[in-house]
N, C-alpha and C positions, 0 to 999 in steps of 0.2 A: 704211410706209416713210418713214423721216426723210430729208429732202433735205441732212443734216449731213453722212451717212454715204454718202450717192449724190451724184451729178452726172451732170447731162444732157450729152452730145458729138454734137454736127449729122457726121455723118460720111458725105461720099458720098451727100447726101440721104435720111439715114435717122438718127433719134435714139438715141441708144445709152445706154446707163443705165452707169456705171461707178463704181467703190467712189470716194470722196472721199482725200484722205490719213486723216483720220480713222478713217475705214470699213477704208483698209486695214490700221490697225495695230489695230481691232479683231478683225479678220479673222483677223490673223497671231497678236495672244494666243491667240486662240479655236480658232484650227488648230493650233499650237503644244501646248495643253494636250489635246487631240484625240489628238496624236500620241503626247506623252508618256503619256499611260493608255491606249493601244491598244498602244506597245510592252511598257510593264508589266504590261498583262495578258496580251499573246503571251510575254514570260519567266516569268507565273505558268505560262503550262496549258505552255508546256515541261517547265519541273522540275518539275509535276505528272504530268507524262507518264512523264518517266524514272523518278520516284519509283515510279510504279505499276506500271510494266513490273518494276523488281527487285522488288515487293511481289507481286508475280503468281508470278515464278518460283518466289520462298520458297515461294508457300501452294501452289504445281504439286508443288514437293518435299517437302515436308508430307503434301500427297496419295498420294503415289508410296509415301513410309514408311506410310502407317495401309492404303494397297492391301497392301503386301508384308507386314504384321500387324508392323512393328516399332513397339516403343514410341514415343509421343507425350508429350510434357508439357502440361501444363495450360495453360503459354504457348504452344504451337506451336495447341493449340486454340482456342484465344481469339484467336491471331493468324489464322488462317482461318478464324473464322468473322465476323471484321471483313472479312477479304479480300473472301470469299464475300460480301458483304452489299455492297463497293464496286462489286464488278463487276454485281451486280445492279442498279444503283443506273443502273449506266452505259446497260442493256440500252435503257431508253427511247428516250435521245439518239442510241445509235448507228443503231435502227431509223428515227431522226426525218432522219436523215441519208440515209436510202436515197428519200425525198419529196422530190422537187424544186417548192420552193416560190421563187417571186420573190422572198422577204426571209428573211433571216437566221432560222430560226425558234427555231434549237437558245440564240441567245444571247438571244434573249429570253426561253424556257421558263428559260433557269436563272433570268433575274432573276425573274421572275414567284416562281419557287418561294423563291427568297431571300424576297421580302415576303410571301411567305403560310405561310414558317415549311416548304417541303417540302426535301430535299437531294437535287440531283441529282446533284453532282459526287462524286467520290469522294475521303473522310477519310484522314488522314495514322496511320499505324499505328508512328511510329519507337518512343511508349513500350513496344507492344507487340514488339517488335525487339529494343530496349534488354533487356526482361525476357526473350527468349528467350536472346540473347548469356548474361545473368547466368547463369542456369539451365545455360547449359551450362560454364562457366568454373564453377559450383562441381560440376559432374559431374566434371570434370577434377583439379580440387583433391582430391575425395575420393575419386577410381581411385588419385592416389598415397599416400594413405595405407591401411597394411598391414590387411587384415580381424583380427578375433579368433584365427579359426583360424591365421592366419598369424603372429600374433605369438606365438600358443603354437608353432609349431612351430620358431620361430626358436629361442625358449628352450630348448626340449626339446635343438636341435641344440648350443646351447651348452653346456649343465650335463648333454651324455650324456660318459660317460666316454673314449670313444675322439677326443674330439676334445682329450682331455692325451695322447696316446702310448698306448704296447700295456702300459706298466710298471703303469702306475697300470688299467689296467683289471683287469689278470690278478691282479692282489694286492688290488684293491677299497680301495688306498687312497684317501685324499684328493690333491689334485692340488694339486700346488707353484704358487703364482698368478707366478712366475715361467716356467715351462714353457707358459703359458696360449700357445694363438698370438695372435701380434698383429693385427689389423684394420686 
């Protein structure tokens, strides 16, 4: 203990140890920068939060399609099975949480797994999101355009003869490209 940063106070017949001016505006840096990384990491594990909860619902309705045998894309499986792998991830911590322990246990187990390389939090999956969005934006792009069949049948309907009048069908001529209907 440096006496820079303390001072003795006779008070009431009793000595009292209290911060110095020095001490206290070590104090206030030190609680200050305390504060400012405890609320930034209480706004990380928020938007971690929200992030996972709408990451859940997707891989729940992903679920729900491969239960009911509709089709899946390659990204809707790659994205659940990231999903599936985050919530499993989580299973430790949440169970560590049901232990009533005197110290924090759950914030140290994560830093612990940071320095020895383990992950316990759960990964961010938007590029996996990103790719399912794509995938379904070109589903959509190529429902409007017409199949093979369809574009035969479109022709057929143009180049059949009753679509010049009943004149040109019954005599088999050619059709006047003025009589054609218009579009």
């Amino acid at each position: 203990m440096k006496e820079a940063y303390f001072r003795r106070i006779e008070q009431g017949g009793q000595s009292v140890l209290t911060f110095s001016r020095k001490g206290w505006l070590l104090f206030a840096r030190w609680h200050g920068g305390v504060r400012r990384r405890g609320t930034r990491l209480a706004a990380q594990v928020w938007q971690g939060t929200k992030r996972e909860s709408k990451e859940t619902q997707r891989a729940v309705a992903i679920l729900g399609k491969m239960v009911r045998g509709l089709p899946v894309t390659e990204a809707e499986k790659q994205f659940f099975r990231a999903q599936s792998t985050d919530l499993a991830r989580l299973l430790p911590l949440v169970a560590l949480q049901g232990i009533p322990l005197p110290i924090p246990f759950v914030p140290l187990l994560i830093l612990l797994g940071k320095k020895y390389g383990v992950q316990f939090l759960p990964g961010d999956q938007s590029a996996l999101v990103a790719a399912i969005e794509a995938e379904k934006e070109a589903q959509q792009a190529l429902a409007l355009v017409p199949s093979a069949e369809e574009l035969a049948a479109m022709t057929d309907e143009l180049e059949a003869p009753e679509a010049y009048g009943e004149e040109g069908a019954e005599a088999g001529a050619q059709p006047d490209p003025d009589q054609r209907p218009r579009q």
